[in-house]
N, CA, C and O of each residue as an XYZ file, in Angstrom:
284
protein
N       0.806     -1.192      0.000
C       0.000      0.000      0.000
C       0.860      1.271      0.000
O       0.316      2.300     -0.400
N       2.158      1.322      0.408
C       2.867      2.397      0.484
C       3.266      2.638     -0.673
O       3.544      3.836     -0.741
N       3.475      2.007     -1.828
C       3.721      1.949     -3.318
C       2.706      2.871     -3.683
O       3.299      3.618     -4.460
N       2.059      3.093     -3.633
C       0.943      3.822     -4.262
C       1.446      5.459     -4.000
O       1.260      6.376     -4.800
N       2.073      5.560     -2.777
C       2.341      6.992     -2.397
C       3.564      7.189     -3.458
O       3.917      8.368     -3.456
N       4.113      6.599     -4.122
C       5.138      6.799     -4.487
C       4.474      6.718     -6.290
O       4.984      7.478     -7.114
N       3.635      5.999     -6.613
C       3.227      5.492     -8.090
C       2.211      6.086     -8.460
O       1.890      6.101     -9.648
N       1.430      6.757     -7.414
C       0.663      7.461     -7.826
C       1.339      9.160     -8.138
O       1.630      9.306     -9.325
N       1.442      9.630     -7.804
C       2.617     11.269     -8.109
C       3.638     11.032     -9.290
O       4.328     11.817     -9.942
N       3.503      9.870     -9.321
C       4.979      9.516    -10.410
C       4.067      9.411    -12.142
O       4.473      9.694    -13.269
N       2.604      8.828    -11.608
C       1.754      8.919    -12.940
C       1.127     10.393    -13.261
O       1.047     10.987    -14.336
N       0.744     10.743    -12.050
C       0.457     12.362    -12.640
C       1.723     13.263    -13.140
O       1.597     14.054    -14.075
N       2.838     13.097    -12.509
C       4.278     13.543    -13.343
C       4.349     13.463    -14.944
O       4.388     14.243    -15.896
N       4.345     11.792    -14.657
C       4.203     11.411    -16.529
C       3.136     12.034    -17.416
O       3.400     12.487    -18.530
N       1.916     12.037    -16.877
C       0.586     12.273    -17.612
C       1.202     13.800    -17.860
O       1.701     13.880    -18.982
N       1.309     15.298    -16.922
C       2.113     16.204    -17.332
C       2.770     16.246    -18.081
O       2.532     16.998    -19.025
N       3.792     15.564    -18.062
C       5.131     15.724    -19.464
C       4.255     15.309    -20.447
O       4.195     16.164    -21.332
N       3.334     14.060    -20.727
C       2.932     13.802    -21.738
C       2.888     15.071    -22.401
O       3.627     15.690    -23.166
N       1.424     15.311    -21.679
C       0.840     16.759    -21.984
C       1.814     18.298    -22.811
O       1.707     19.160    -23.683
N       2.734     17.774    -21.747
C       3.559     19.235    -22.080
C       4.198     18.555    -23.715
O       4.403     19.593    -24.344
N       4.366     18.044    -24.118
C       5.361     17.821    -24.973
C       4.558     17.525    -26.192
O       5.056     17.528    -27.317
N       3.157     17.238    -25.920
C       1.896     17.013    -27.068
C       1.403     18.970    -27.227
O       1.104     19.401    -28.341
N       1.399     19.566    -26.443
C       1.054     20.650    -26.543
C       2.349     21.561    -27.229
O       2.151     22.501    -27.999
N       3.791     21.067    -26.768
C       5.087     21.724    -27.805
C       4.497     21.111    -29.133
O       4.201     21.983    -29.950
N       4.248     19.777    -29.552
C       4.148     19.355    -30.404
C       3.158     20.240    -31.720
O       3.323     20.458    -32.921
N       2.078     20.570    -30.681
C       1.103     21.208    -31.289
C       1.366     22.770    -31.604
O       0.728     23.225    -32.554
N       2.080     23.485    -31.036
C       2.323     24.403    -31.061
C       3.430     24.911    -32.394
O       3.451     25.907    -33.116
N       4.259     23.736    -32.293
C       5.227     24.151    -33.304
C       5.432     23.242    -34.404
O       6.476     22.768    -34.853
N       3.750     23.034    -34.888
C       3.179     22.708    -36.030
C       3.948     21.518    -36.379
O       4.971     21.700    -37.039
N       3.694     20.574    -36.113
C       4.053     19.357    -36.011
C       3.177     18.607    -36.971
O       3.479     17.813    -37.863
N       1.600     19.222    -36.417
C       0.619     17.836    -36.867
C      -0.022     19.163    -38.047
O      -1.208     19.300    -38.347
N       0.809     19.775    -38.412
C      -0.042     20.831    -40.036
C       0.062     19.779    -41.368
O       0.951     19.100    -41.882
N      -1.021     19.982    -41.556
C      -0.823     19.220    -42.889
C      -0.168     17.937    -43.165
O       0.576     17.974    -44.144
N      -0.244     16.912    -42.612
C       0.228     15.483    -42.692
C       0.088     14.915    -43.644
O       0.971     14.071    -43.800
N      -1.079     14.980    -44.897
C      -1.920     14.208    -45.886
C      -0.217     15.178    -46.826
O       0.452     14.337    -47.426
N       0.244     16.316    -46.916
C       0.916     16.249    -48.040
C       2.242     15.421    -47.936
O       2.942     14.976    -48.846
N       2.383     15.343    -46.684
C       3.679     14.648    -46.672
C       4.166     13.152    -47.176
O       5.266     12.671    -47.445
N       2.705     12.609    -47.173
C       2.276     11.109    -47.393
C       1.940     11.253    -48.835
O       1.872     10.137    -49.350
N       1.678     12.323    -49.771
C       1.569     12.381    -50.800
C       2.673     12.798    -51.378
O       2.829     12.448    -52.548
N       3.509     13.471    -50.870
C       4.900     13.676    -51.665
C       5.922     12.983    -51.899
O       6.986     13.507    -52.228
N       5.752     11.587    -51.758
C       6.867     10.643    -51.513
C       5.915      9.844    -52.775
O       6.425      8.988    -53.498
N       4.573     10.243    -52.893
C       4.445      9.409    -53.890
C       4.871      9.789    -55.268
O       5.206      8.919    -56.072
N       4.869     10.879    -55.527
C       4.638     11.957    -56.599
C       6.544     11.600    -56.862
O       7.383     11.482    -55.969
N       6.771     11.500    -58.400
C       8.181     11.326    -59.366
C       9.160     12.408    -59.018
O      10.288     12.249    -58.549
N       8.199     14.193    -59.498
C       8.861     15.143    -59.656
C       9.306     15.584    -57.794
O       8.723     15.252    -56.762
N      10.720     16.551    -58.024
C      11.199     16.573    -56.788
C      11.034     18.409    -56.682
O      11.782     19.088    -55.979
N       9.997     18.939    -57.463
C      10.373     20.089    -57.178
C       9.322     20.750    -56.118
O       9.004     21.939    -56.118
N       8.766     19.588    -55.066
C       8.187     19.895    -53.657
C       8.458     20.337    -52.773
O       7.656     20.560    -51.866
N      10.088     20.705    -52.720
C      11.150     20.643    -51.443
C      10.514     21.920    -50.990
O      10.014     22.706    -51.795
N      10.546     22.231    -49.005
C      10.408     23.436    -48.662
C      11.853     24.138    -48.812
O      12.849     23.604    -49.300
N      11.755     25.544    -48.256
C      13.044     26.009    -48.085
C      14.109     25.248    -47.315
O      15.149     24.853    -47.842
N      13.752     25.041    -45.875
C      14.414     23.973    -44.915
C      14.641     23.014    -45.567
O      15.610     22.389    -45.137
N      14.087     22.512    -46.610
C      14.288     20.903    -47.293
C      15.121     20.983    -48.318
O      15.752     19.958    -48.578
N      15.288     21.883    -48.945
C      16.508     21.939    -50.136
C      17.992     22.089    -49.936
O      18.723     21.889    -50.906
N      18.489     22.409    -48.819
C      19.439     22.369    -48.137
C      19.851     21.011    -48.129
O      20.882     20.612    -48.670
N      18.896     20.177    -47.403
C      19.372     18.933    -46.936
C      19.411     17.694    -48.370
O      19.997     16.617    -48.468
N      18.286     18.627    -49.567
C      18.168     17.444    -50.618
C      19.994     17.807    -51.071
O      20.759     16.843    -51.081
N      20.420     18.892    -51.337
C      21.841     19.447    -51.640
C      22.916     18.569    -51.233
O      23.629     17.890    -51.972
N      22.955     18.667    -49.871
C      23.847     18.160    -49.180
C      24.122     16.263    -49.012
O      25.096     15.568    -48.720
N      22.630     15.978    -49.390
C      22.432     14.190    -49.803
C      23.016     14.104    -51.333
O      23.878     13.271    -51.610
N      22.576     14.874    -52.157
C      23.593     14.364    -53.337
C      24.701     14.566    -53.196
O      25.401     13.831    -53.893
N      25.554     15.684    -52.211
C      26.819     15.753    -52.804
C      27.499     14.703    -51.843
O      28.487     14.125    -52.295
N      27.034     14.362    -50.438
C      27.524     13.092    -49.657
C      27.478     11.283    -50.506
O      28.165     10.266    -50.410
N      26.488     11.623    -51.149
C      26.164      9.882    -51.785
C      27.190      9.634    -52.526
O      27.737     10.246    -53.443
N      27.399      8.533    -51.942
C      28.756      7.602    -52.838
C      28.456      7.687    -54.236
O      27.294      7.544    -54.618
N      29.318      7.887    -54.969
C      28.916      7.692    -56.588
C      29.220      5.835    -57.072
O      30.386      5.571    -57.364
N      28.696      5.245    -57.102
C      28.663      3.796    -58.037
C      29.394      3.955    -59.614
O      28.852      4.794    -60.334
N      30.453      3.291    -60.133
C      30.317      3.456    -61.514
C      30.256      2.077    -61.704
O      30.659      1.237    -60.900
N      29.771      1.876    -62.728
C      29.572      0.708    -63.730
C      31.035     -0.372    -64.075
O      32.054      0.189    -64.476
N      31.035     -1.086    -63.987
C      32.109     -1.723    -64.409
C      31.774     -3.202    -65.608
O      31.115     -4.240    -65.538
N      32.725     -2.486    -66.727
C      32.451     -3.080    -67.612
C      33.328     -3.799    -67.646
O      33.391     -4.655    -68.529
């Protein structure tokens, strides 16, 4: 029974952070627009990139190993 003094405060702790970190989540647009993101991976052409995202498409081609062919 003394467990409880200790497991109970420790679940309202957690349930808080949940909270707090679903509400950062929400705040700094996390859950905007989800349906395009799941649609842009389907789509061929690459000229979807945001600003933040063209940086990083840049920096993936010039890191990727180049393969050549060997004939």
């Amino acid at each position: 029974m003394d467990i409880l003094f200790l497991l109970v405060p420790l679940s309202v702790v957690l349930v808080f952070l949940i909270l707090a970190v679903f509400a950062w989540a929400l705040k700094s647009g996390q859950f905007d627009d989800v349906e395009r993101e799941g649609e842009r991976i389907l789509r061929s052409d690459h000229g979807g990139l945001d600003a933040d995202q063209s940086g990083l498409a840049l920096s993936a081609k010039e890191s990727a190993p180049r393969i050549d062919k060997i004939s």
